[in-house]
N, C-alpha and C positions, 0 to 999 in steps of 0.2 A: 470341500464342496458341500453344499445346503443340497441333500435330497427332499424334493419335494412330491408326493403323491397326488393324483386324480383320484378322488372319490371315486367307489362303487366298481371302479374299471384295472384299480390296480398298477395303473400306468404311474411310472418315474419320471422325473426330469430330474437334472441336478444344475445349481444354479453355483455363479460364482463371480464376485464382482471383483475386479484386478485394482489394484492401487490408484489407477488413474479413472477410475469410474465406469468404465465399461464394463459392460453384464455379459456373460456367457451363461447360454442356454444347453445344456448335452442331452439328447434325446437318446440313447443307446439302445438297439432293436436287431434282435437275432432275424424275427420274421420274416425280415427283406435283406437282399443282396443289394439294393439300389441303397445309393443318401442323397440328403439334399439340407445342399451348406450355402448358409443366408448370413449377410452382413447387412443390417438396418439401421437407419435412420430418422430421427422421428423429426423429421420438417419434410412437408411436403403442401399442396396448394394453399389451404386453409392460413397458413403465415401473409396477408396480406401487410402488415406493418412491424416491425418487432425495435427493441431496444436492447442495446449496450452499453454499457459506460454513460448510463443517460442520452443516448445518440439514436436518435429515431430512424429507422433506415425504410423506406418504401420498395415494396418487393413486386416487379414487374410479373403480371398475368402470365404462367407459361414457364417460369424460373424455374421451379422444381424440376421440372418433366427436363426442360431443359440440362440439369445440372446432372440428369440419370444418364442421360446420352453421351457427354463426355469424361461422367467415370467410368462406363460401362464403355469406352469406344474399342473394344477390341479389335475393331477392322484398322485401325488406324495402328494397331502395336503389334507389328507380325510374330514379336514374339511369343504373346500372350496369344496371338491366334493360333498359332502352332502348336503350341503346349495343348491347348485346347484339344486340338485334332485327334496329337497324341496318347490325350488319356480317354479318347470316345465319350468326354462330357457334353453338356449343353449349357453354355453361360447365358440366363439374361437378366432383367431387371426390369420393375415397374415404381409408377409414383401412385400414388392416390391423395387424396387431403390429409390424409393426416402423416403419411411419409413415405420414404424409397427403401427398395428392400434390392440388394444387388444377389446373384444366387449362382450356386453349380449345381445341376442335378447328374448322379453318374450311378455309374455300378464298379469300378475300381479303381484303385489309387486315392484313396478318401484323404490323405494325409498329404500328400503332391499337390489335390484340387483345392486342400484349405489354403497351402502354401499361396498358391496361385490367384485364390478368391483376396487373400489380401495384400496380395502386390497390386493386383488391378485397383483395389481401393482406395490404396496410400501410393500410388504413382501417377496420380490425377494430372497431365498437362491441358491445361485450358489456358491458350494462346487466340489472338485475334484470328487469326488464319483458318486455325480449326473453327472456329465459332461461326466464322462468316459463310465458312462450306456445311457445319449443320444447319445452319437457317432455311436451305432450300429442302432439303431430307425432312426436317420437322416441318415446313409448309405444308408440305405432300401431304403429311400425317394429319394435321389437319382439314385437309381438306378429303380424306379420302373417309374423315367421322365425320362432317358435312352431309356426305351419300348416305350415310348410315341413319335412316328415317327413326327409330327409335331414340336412337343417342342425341341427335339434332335436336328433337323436341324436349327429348327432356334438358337439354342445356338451355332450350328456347324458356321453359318452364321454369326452369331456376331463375334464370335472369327475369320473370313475372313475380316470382314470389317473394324473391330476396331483392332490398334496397341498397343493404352495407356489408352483409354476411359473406364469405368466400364460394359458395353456390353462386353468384352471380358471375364468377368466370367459370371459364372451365379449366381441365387439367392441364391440357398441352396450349391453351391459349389463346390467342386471335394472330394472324399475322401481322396484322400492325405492331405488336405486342412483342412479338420475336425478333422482329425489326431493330426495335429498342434497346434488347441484351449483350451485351457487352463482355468478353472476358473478364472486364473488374468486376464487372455487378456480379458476374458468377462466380469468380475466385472471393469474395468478400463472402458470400454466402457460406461458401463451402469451409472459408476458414472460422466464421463466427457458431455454424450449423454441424459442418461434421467434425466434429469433437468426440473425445471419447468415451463421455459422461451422457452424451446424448445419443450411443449406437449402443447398437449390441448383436450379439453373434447368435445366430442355430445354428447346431450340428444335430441331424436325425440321422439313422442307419445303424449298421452293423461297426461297433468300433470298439478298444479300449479309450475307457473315460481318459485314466491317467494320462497315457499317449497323446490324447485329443487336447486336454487340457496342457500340457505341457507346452505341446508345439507352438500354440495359438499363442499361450504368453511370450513364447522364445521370440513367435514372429511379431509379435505387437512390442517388443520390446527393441528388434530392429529399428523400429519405426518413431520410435517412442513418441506416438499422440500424446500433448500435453493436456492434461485436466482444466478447465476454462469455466468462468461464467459462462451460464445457461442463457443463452439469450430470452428478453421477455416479449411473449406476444402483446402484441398490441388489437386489442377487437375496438372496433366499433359498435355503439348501440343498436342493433335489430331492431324496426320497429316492426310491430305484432301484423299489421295492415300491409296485404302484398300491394306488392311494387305496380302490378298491372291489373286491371281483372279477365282482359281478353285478349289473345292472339291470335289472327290466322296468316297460317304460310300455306303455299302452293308448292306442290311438292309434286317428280311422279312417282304417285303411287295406284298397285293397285286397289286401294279400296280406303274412304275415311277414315281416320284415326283422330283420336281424343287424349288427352291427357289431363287432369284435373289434382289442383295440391291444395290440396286443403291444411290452413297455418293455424298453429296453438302456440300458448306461452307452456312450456314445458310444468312451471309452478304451479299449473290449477289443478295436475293430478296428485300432487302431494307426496310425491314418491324421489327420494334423491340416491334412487341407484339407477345409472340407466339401463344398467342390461336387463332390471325388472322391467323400466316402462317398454324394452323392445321387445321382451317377452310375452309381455300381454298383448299390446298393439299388435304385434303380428299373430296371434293366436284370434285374435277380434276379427283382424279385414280378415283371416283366413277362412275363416268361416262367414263372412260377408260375400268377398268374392274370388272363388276358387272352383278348378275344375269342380269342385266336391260339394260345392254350396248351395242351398236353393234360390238363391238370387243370381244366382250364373246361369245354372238349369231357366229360371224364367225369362231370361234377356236371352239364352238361345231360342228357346222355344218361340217366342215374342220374336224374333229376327230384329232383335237390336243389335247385336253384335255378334261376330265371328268366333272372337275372342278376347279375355281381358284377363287384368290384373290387377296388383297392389302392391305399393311399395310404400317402408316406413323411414323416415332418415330425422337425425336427432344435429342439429346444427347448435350449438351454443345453447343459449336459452331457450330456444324454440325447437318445434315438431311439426315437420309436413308430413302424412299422409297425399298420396299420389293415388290415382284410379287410372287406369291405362285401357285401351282398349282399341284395336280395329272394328270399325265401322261399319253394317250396312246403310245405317243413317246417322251424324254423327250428331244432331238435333234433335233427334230422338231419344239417343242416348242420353245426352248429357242432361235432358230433361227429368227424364224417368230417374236418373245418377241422383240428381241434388233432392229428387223428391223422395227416392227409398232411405238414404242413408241418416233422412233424419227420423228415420224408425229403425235405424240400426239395433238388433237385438241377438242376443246365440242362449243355444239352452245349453245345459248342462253336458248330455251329451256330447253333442259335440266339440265343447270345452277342453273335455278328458280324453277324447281322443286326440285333440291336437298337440294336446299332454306327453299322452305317448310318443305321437312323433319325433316331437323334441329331446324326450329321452333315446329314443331309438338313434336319432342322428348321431346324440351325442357320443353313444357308446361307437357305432359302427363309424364315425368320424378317426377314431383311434387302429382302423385296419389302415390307415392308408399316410406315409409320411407328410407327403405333399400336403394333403388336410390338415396335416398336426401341426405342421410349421405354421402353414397357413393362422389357423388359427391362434398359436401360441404369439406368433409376430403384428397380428392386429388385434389382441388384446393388450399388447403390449402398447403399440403405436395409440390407440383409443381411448383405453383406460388406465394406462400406464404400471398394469398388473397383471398377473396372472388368476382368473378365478379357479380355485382347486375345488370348490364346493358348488359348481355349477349341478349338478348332479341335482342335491338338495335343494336348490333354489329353485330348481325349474319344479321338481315334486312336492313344492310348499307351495307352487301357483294355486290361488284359490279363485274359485269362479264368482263368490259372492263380490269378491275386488275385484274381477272384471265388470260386472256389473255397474258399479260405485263409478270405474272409468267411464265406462259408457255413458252415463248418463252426463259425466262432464263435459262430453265432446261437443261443443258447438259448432255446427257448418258451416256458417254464415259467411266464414272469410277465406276466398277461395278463389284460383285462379285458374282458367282456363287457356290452356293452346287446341286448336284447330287443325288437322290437314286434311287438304281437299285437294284433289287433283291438279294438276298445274296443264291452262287452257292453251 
């Protein structure tokens, strides 16, 4: 096993990749009685098209999310539900863009619940019958983020700002979308996608490595996932120019809401690490607009809004910046929005202290396992690594390069959603 160290914090992982390509990750922690054992996948929404064997395959809206539901269906496998019961664990599993991560979180029998995390993995039946009866369960789920005024718009938003990029659907899909999936299109996925070469395992808690690693291989070798070409994405070209420039929906809510994404070619700030460009960008709008800002402070005082935010998302070649906000006027807002941000500016101080923040997270990220995995599984799904030197990186931030950014940021191409009361 490759022990690997975190800067500054002292923390271990020990890495280890088995014959067939798959990565195990052992996080080993006396501090807690609890663990939490994760089997990942790195395909999830953002695979809009991909290739095998030179063979182009088109991947329906909602597939991913879909294909979590009937590896994860423990309600449908009494015996995997019981087992469950048994050891007072909690199985679930999520998708996002870049992939699905399946999980047990417990406090005993660590060695039972790895057992158990990868039978449900490798015992996947996806039959018409079952698929036909999730369609109506995933409807629901869609429409119950429909009600969800935040989520809505910003799905509304993506699909303004992107023309070909996987932002334009969402995760769980449309129901027309769902309509469409099929056991083949799902069992094709899962046998081109979950391969062994493109998952990999956490184990955090209290455990012996050896133990841990032994068993995993014992059980993977049950099973024995074959090593496989990596399927290839297929992107389409993004063009720089959002897709809309304005939307409004009627919605009930109590009070306006605004949502505004402003697009960049990720190239004009000259930096090809991304975790720098998200380090800075969020250190910028955080001191633009945050409880803590003087531009938040003057849009409360001023009664332009209640409250607001910012979000930074890094899609392929491109970079939207998002402004969010509830409304007492959302025409006001959005006015005064397009007219400050092209004086966007931050001094020094406040630079270094959002410095710190990131360092403070960083370290007190490491009390808590569910953080660790967390993070340790979407750096991996993201950037297809682990940073051990994030420590350093974030304390070499220099403010004279936030500056240099800043002044590259052009406004100009931006798109608005609207909600306003529904008459």
């Amino acid at each position: 096993m490759e022990k690997c160290i975190f800067e500054k914090v002292d923390e271990c992982i020990y890495k280890e990749v088995l014959d067939n390509g798959l990565e195990v990750y052992l996080y080993p922690n006396k501090k807690t009685k609890n663990f939490y054992i994760t089997i990942s996948v790195k395909y999830g929404s953002s695979v809009l098209k991909y290739k095998v064997n030179n063979e182009v395959n088109e991947i329906i809206p909602g597939s991913a999310h879909f294909l979590e539901h009937k590896v994860m269906a423990i309600s449908e496998n009494k015996k995997f539900s019981k087992k469950i019961k048994e050891y007072g664990s909690i199985a679930n599993a999520w998708t996002n863009s870049y992939g699905t991560n399946y999980n047990i979180f417990g406090s005993k029998n660590i060695y039972e619940n790895i057992k158990l995390l990868l039978d449900i993995f490798y015992n996947t039946n996806i039959n018409d019958k079952n698929v036909k009866e999730e369609k109506g369960i995933i409807g629901e789920e869609i429409d119950m983020y429909k009600d969800k005024i935040n989520m809505y718009m910003t799905e509304t938003l993506c699909k303004s700002v992107f023309k070909n990029a996987y932002p334009k659907n969402t995760t769980v899909g449309e129901r027309s979308d769902i309509e469409k999936i099929t056991a083949d299109s799902l069992n094709k996925i899962y046998n081109d996608y979950y391969i062994p070469n493109n998952t990999f395992i956490i184990v955090c808690g209290d455990f012996d490595n050896k133990k841990c690693l032994d068993l995993i291989k014992k059980q993977i070798k049950k099973y024995n996932p074959i090593k496989k070409e990596l399927p290839e994405k297929v992107i389409e070209k993004e063009p720089l120019k959002v897709n809309k420039n304005f939307v409004q929906i009627e919605k009930n809510v109590e009070c306006e809401r605004v949502k505004i994404g402003f697009k960049f070619n990720k190239d004009i700030l000259g930096i090809s690490d991304d975790n720098l460009i998200r380090y800075y960008l969020d250190i910028i709008f955080s001191c633009y607009i945050s409880p803590t800002s003087k531009i938040f402070e003057k849009y409360k005082n001023e009664e332009l809004f209640y409250d607001g935010g910012y979000g930074v998302t890094l899609v392929e070649d491109k970079i939207v910046i998002i402004v969010s906000a509830a409304c007492i006027n959302a025409d006001r807002f959005i006015k005064e929005v397009l007219k400050d941000i092209k004086k966007l500016n931050i001094n020094k101080e406040d630079f270094e202290r959002k410095k710190k923040l990131y360092l403070k997270s960083y370290i007190m990220d490491f009390d808590n396992i569910e953080d660790i995995e967390y993070n340790i599984c979407m750096s991996l799904m993201v950037d297809g690594y682990i940073n051990y030197k994030e420590y350093s990186q974030i304390i070499n931030l220099d403010y004279e390069e936030a500056l240099r950014i800043i002044k590259l940021l052009k406004f100009d191409n931006y798109s608005i959603v609207k909600c306003i009361e529904k008459e």
